[in-house]
N, C-alpha and C positions, 0 to 999 in steps of 0.2 A: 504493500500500500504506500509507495512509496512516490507517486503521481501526485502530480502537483492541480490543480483545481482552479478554475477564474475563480477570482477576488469576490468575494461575497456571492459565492453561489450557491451556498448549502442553505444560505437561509437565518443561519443558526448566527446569532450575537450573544458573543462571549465578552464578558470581563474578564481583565487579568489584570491581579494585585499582587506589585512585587516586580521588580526588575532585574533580579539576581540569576543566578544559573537559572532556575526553572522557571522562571518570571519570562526571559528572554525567551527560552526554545518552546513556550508557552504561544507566545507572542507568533514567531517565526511558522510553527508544524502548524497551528489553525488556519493562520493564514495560508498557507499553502496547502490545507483539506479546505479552502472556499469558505471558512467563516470570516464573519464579520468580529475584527478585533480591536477594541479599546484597553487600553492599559494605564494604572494608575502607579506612580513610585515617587518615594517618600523623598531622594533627595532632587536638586534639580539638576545635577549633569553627572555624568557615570564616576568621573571622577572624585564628587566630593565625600567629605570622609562621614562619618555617621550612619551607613547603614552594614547590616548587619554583615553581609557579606564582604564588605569593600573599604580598606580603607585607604588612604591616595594611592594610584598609581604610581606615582611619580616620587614617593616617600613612602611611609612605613609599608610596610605589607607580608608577604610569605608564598611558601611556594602551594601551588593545589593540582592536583592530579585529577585529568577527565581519560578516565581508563578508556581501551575499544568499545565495551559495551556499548558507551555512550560517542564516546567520539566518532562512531561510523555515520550517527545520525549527524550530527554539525558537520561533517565534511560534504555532505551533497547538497549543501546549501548554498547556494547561487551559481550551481553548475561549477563546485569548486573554488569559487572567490574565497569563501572565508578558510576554508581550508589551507590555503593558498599563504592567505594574513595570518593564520594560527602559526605555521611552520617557519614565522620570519622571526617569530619571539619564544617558541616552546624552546626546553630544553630539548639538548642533542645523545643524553647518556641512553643507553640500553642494558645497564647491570647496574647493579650496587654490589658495595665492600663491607663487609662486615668487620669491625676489630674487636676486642677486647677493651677494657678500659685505658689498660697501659699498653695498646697501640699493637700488642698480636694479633699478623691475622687469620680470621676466624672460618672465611668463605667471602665467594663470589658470586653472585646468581645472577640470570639474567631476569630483565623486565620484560616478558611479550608486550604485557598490556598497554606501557606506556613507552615503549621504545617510538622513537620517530618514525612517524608514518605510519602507527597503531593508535595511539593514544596522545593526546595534550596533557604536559607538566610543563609548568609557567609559574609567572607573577600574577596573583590572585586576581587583581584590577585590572594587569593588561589582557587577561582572557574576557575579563567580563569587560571590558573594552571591545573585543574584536565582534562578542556575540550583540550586544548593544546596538553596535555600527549596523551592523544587518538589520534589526530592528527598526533603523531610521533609513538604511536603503529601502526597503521594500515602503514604505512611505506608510508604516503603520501609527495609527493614533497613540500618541502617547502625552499623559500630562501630567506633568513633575512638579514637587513640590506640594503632592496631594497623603498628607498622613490620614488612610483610612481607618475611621472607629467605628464605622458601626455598620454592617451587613444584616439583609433582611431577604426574603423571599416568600411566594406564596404559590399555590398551584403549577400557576403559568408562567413565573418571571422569575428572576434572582437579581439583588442588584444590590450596594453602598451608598452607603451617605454621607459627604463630605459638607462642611459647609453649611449645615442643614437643604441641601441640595441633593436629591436622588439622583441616581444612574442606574437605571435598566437595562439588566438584557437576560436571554436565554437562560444564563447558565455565568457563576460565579468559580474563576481558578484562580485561587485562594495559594499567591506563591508568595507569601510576607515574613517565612524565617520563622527562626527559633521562637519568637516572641511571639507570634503569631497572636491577630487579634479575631480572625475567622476560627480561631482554632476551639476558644469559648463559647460561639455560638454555635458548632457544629457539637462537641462534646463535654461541654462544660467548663467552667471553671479548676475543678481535679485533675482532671486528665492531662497529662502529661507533664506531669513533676518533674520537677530535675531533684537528680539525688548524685550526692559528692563522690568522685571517684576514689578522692584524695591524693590526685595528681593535676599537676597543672603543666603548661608548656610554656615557653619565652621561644619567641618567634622573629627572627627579623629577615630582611634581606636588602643589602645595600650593595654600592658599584665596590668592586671586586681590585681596582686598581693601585689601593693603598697596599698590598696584599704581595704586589710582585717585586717592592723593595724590601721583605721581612724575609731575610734565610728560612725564619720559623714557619713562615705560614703561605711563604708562596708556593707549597708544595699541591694546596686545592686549584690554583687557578695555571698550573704550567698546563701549554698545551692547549687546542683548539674544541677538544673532541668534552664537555659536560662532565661532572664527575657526579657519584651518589657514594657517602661512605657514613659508615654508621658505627660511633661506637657506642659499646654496652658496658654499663657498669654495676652497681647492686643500689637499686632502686631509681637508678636513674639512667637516662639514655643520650645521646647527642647528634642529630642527624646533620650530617654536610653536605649540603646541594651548588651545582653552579648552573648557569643561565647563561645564555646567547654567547654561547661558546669559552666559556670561562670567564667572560666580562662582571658577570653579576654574580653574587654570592647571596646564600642562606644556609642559616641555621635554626634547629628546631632544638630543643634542649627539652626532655620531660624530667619535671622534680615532684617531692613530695609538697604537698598544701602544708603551710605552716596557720595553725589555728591561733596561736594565741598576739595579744598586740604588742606592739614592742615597744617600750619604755624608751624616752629621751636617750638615756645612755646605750640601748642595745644597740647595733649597728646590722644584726642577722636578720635576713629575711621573715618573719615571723607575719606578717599581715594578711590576713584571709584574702585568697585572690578572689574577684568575683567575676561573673560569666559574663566576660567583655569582649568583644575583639578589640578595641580600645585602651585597654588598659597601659599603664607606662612601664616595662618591665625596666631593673636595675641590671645592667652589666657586668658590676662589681657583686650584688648578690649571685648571678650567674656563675661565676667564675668560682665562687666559695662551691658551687656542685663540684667541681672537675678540679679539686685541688688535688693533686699528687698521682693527676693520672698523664697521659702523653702530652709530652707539650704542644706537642701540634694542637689537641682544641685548644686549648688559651691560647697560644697562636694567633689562632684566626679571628677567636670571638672577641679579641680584646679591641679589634678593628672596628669595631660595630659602632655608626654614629650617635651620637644625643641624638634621643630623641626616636631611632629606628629597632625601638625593641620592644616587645606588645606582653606581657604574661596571661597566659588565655587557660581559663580552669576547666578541667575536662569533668564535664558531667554525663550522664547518662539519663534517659526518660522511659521509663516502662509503653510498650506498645498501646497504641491507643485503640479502643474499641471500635473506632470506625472511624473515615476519612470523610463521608459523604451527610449531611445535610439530611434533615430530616424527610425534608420535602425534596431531595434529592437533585437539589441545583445548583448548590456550593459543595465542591469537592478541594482540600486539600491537596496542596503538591510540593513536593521536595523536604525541606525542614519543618514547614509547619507540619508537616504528617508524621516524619518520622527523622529524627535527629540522629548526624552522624559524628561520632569524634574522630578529628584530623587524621588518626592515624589508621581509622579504614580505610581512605584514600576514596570515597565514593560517595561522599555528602552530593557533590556537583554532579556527578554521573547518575546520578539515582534518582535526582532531581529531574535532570533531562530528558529520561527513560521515562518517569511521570507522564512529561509533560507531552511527549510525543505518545504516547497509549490512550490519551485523553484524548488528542485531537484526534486519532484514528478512531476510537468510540464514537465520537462523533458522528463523524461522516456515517460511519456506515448504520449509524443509529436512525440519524435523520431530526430535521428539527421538534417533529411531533415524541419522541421519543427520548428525551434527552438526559431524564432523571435516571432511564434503562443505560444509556451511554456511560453517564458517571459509577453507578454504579455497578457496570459491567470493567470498569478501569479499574477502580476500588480494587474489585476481584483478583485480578490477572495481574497487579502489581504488588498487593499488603503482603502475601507470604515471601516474595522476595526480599521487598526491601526488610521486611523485618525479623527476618531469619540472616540476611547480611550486618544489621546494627545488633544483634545479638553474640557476632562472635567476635 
C-alpha cells in the first residue's frame, strides 16, 4: 500500500497534534493515502528548543536512531529527496566496540539496522529537521505556536480547542509526546505513570574539532569513516558516537539517580534528576562516574561545551489499556501511546510505524468507517510496540 493518492481524495480530515517523529510521518503517509491534513505544534519553527522531542539543532542535542523498520518508510518519500537529505547528515558507522571500563576490549558487532543505507542515526533536530522540511514541501497545513489542551469528539467528528476556538475533522492523531495531553482524555488521568528507573543519562553532542589537538582524545574523531564505542562499567555505562564523518561528537553516559539534596558545602551530584530533555547536566559531576577508569572517556568528555550537556532520567510507564478514544476518533501515536527509553533505540521508529498503519487504516477503511480504521491500527500495532518497551 505503498501508492500515493491525489491530495484530499479519500474524503477523510485528519488532525495531527505534534510535530515530532510521529507528528511529521503522521502528516506526510495521510497525505499521500488522499486525506485531508491539518497539523497543530507547540513550538513555532523546528528548531526552537522546548519541545519534547527537540532541543536546538544547532546547540544542545544527542544522537537518535530511526532503525530499517522505520527508515524504509521515510526513504520513499518524494521519490527519494528526503532520503537523499537524511544521508548528507546521518552517521557513517556500521558496528560498534565494546570495552570494559578500563578500556579492554570486549567485542565488535555489527549494526544491520542502522548501518548507512538501512537505517538513520543522527543529530536528534537535524533529522527532525529533514522530516519537517517534507512536511512544508508537500504544502501541508501546519500552525505553530498552537499549545493544545483540550480534545473532544462525538459520533461523527473529533477535533481540539485552542483558543476557545474549535477545529474539526474526521478523526484526531494525537502525536504530543510523553506529556501527552490526549493521553487523559482517551484513558484517564492514571494511566501511564512514570515510575523511576533509578538511572538517568547526561547527553550531549558538540563539533568534534577541539578533539584532534588532544593526544588523549583525538583517538574518537581520527579518520573519515563514524565510530560507535561503548564502555561498561559497574552501574554505569558510556557511549561514544561521531557524526558526518568524524566532525561531530557524542556522548551518552548512564548513572545512578542521586535522591537526596545537596547541602551548600557538598559539591556531589546528589539532586533528583527530573524527566526533562532540558535539563542542564554538570561535566564535572560527569567525570566523578568515570574516575579511574580509561582515560580516553575523560579525554573526550572533558571537551564538552557550557552549556551542551542535558541529564535526562530514565523512567518507565506500565502499558496503557488502550490507544483509541472512546468514541473511537482520537487514536494515540508514538510517545503519547507508548514511551520509549533512549537506549531501545526505537522511540522515533515506533512512532513512524504508528503513524504510517494509521494512514493505511484509513484509506482502506474509508471515511464512513473511521472509528473501525483507528481501531483496527490500535490492533496491529499495541502488541509490538509494547512487547519492544518491555524489554
Amino acid at each position: 500500500m505503498d501508492q500515493i493518492k491525489p491530495p484530499n481524495s479519500s474524503g477523510i480530515k485528519v488532525i495531527v497534534v505534534g510535530l515530532g517523529y510521529g507528528g511529521a510521518a503522521a502528516a506526510v503517509e495521510c497525505y499521500l493515502k488522499g486525506h485531508h491534513v491539518v497539523c497543530f505544534e507547540q513550538t513555532r519553527k523546528v528548531s526552537e528548543g522546548g519541545s519534547f522531542f527537540l532541543l536546538r539543532a544547532d546547540s544542545k542535542g544527542d544522537m537518535i536512531g530511526v532503525t530499517a523498520n522505520a527508515a524504509g518508510i521515510v526513504a520513499k518519500w518524494g521519490n527519494g529527496i528526503v532520503h537523499k537529505e537524511m544521508r548528507e547528515i546521518i552517521c557513517t558507522f556500521d558496528k560498534f566496540t565494546m570495552c570494559d571500563w578500563k578500556g579492554e576490549h570486549l567485542l565488535t558487532q555489527d549494526l544491520p539496522g542502522v548501518a548507512e543505507g538501512a537505517g538513520y542515526m543522527g543529530k536528534r533536530g537535524e533529522i527532525l529537521e529533514v522530516l519537517c522540511r517534507h512536511v512544508e514541501r508537500l504544502g501541508i497545513e501546519v500552525h505553530r505556536g498552537k499549545r493544545i489542551t483540550e480534545y473532544y469528539e462525538t459520533e461523527t467528528e473529533a477535533g481540539i480547542i485552542y483558543d476557545g476556538q474549535k477545529y474539526t475533522a474526521d478523526c484526531v492523531l494525537a502525536c504530543d509526546g510523553v506529556n501527552s495531553k490526549a493521553r487523559l482524555f482517551v484513558v484517564g488521568a492514571e494511566a501511564g505513570k512514570a515510575h523511576p528507573s533509578g538511572y538517568a543519562t547526561y547527553r550531549a553532542w558538540f563539533d568534534g574539532a577541539s578533539l584532534k589537538d588532544d593526544p588523549e582524545a583525538q583517538w574518537l574523531v581520527e579518520g573519515e569513516v563514524d565510530k560507535s564505542v561503548v564502555f561498561i562499567g559497574p552501574d554505569v555505562h558510556c557511549i561514544f558516537g561521531t557524526g558526518k564523518q568524524c566532525k561531530e561528537v557524542s556522548w551518552v553516559l548512564t548513572h545512578v539517580v542521586r535522591l537526596s539534596v545537596p547541602s551548600e558545602s557538598d559539591n556531589e551530584d546528589t539532586a533528583d534528576i527530573q524527566e526533562s530533555w532540558t535539563l542542564p547536566g554538570s561535566v564535572e559531576q560527569a567525570l566523578k562516574e568515570v574516575e579511574g577508569w580509561d582515560p580516553r572517556v575523560a579525554a573526550v568528555m572533558k571537551h564538552t561545551p557550557p552549556g551542551q550537556l542535558i541529564d535526562h532520567k530514565l523512567l518507565w510507564r506500565d502499558p496503557l489499556p488502550r490507544w483509541v478514544s472512546e468514541k473511537g476518533r482520537i487514536l494515540l501515536v508514538g510517545d503519547s501511546a507508548h514511551t520509549f527509553i533512549p537506549t531501545s533505540i526505537q522511540g522515533g521508529g515506533q512512532a513512524i510505524e504508528d503513524a504510517a498503519t494509521a494512514a493505511i487504516c484509513l484509506e482502506l477503511a474509508g471515511k464512513d468507517r473511521v472509528p473501525l480504521a483507528l481501531r483496527v491500527s490500535e490492533k496491529m500495532r499495541y502488541a509490538s510496540s509494547c512487547a519492544l518497551d518491555l524489554t
